[in-house]
C-alpha positions, 0 to 999 in steps of 0.5 A, spaced: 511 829 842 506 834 840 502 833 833 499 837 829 495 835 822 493 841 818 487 842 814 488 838 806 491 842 801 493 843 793 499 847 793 505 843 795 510 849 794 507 853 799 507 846 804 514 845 803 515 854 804 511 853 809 515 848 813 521 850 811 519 857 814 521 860 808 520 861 800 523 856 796 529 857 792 532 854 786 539 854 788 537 851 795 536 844 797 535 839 801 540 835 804 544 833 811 549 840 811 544 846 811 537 847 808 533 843 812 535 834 811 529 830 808 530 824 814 526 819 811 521 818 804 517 813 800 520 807 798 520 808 791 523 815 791 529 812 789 527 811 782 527 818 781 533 820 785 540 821 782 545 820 787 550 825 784 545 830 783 542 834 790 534 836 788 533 844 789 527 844 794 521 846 788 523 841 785 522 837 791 515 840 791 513 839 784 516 831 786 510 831 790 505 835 787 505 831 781 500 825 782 495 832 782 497 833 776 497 826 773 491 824 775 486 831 775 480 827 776 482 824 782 478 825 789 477 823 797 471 821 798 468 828 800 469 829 792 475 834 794 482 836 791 486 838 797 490 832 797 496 835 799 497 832 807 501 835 812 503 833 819 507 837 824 511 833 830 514 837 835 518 835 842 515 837 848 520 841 852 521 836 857 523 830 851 531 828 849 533 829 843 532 824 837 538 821 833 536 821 825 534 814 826 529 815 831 526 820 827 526 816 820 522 810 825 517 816 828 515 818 820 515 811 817 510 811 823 506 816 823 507 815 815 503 809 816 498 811 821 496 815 816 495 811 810 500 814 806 504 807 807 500 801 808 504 795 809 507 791 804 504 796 798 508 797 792 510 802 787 504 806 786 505 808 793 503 815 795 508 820 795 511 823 802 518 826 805 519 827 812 523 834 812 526 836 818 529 844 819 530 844 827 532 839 831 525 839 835 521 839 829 519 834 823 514 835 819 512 830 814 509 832 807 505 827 802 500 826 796 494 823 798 493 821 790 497 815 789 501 813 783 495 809 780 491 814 781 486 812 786 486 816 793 489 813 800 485 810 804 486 815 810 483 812 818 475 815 818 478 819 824 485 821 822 487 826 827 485 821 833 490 816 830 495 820 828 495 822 836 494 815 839 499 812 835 504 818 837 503 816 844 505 809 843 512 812 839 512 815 847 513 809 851 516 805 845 522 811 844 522 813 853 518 819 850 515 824 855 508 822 855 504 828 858 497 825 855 496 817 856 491 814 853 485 813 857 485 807 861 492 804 858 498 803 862 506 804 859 508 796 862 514 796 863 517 803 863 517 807 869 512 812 870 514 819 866 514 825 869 509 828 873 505 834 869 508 841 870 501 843 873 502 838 878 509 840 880 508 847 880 501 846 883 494 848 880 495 856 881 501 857 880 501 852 873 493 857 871 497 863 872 503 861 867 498 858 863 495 866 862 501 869 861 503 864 855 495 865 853 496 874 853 502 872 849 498 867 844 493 872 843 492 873 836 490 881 837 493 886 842 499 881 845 506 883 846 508 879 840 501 880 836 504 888 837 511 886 834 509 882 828 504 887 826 509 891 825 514 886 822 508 886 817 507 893 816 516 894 815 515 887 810 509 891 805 513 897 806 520 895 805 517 890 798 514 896 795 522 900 794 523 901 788 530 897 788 531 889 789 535 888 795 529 892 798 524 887 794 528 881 797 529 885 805 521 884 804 519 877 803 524 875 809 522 880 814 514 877 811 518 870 813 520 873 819 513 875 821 510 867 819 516 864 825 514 869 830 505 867 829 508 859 829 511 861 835 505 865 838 501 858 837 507 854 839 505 858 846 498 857 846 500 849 846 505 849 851 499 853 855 494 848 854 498 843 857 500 846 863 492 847 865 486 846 862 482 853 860 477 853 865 482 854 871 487 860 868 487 865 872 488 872 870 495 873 869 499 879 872 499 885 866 505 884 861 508 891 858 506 891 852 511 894 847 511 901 845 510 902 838 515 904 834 514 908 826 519 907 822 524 911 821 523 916 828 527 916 833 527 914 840 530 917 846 
């Protein structure tokens, strides 16, 4: 699995959007069906839930932005605000795929590592939902305001216990395991699989490595072309005066934002299959032509 902790932030709407990989509607919900499912969440969200009754995903923000508000002199111990918590977990690409149930455990795990769920706690619990859009992907939002008003007791180094507890989700569920912990061992399970650097030998790994690296560039990238020029239609396309255009806008906005996730989703594959300092220079890749809207090509 690979873990990603984002920055702290205050805006749950723009959190869920950005899970999502879309704006947030009122006519679209979270259920098992289409939009995305919520596969676990906090203890006492039943107490706010009607089961004949679907929430719409901004009321699903609202849900967890509401300790912010409740409580407006509420802080972590830096003093800061930003207490909305997201979490990102993807599948490595040599992993199975997870039933709903695992992916449930992996969440009240990870939930719980990060202080948002500390054992037996009661009902001013902090408030979190784990969403999943793709069958690779889970990310689990929460507040790290409780309901009494005070501030989640988080780990001092939160990212390294998120990804030690991650690596034992790996040995618990026969997960590929590219990154062990230093000096321990997976008992009782057979060795995983040797890492792809060392199947395709180090130069063969470095080389593929810098491709993936020229295709990650933020700037100057085949894909950083394309989703320049995606943005660029997306402002234009908005700025027509008509509302279906408006509309043709923000999704090709949205498009923009999937293709930069798959950007970094490249840089990460290629940080694994071998370190920095050993990627060769890559062979040229074509960048693509650029094309002005509304020319035409021959």
């Amino acid at each position: 699995m690979i873990i990603h902790v984002h920055p702290g932030g205050t805006d749950a709407a723009a959190v869920l959007a950005d899970s999502l990989g879309r704006p947030l509607s009122s006519d679209e919900g979270l259920t098992n069906d289409a939009g995305g499912s919520v596969v676990a969440h906090w203890k006492q969200l039943d107490w706010y839930t009607d089961e004949e009754r679907i929430w719409t995903t901004p009321e699903w923000a609202q849900h967890l932005a509401d300790p912010l508000l409740q409580h407006p002199f509420a802080a972590g111990p830096d003093g800061s605000r930003r207490a909305i918590f997201h979490l990102s977990v993807r599948l490595h690409p040599l992993d199975r795929n997870l039933s709903p149930a695992e992916w449930s455990e992996i969440a009240h795990r990870l939930a719980r590592t990060a202080g948002l769920a500390p054992p037996g706690d009661g009902p001013a619990a902090c408030r979190w939902i784990a969403i999943q859009e793709q069958a690779f992907r889970m990310d689990l939002i929460g507040n790290l305001i409780r309901s009494d008003g005070a501030w989640a007791s988080t780990p001092g180094r939160l990212a390294q216990a998120v990804e030690g507890e991650a690596r034992r989700i790996e040995s618990d569920l026969l997960l590929y395991n590219h990154r062990p912990p230093a000096g321990e061992k997976q008992a009782g399970f057979a060795a995983p699989s040797p890492p792809l650097a060392s199947r395709f030998g180090p130069p063969a790994a470095s080389a593929l490595a810098g491709i993936l690296n020229q295709l990650a560039a933020e700037q100057n990238s085949p894909l950083a072309t394309v989703r320049q020029l995606i943005e660029q239609l997306s402002r234009e396309t908005a700025a027509l005066p008509a509302h279906e255009t408006a509309a043709a806008g923000r999704d090709l906005f949205w498009a923009a934002r999937r293709l930069h996730g798959v950007q970094e989703q490249l840089g990460q594959i290629a940080a694994h299959l071998a370190p920095a300092s050993s990627v060769l220079a890559p062979h040229p890749v074509p960048r693509p032509v650029p094309v002005t809207p509304g020319a035409v090509t021959r």
